[in-house]
N, C-alpha and C positions, 0 to 999 in steps of 0.2 A: 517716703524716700524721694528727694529730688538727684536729680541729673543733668547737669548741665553741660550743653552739645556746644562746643566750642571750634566746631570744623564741620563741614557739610558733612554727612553719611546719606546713604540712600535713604529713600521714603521708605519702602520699607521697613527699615529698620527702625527711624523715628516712630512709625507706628505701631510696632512689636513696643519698644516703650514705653510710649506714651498709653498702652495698655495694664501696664504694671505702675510704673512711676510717676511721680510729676516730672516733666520736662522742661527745662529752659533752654532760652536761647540765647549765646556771648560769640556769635559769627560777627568778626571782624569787628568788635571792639578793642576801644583801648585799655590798654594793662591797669591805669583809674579802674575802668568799668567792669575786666575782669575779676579785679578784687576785691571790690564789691557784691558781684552774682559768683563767687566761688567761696565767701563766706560761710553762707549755711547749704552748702551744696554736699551731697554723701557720693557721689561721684562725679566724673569728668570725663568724657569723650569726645575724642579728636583723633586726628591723621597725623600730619607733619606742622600743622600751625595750631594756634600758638606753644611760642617754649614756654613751658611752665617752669618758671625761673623758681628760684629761693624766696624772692622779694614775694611771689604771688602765693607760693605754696604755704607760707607763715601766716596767710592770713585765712589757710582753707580747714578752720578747728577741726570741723565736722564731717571729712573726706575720707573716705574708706577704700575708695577703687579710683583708680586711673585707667582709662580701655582706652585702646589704641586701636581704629578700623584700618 
């Protein structure tokens, strides 16, 4: 299962994941590079950035969970 962290969260938490999952990182890319690394990604977690638009979420097959810290 990957997870791709698209907003700072605490280390801690990165590391409770990156226990379990694979973890990527899309901090502070552009909406290109998001939809690219949110292609084969099974979840997504973020804060208030980025909006995960329509454009981006068409291209996310393989997403199961959106978490919001």
């Amino acid at each position: 299962m990957k997870v791709l962290l698209a907003d700072q969260i605490h280390p801690a938490a990165v590391k409770m994941l990156k226990e379990k999952v694979e973890v990527e990182t899309a901090i502070g890319v552009s909406t290109k590079e998001l939809i690219e690394q949110i292609s084969d990604a099974d979840g997504v977690m973020l804060r208030s950035k980025p909006n995960l638009t329509e454009e981006i979420l068409k291209h996310a097959k393989k997403l199961k969970v959106i978490g919001r810290a």
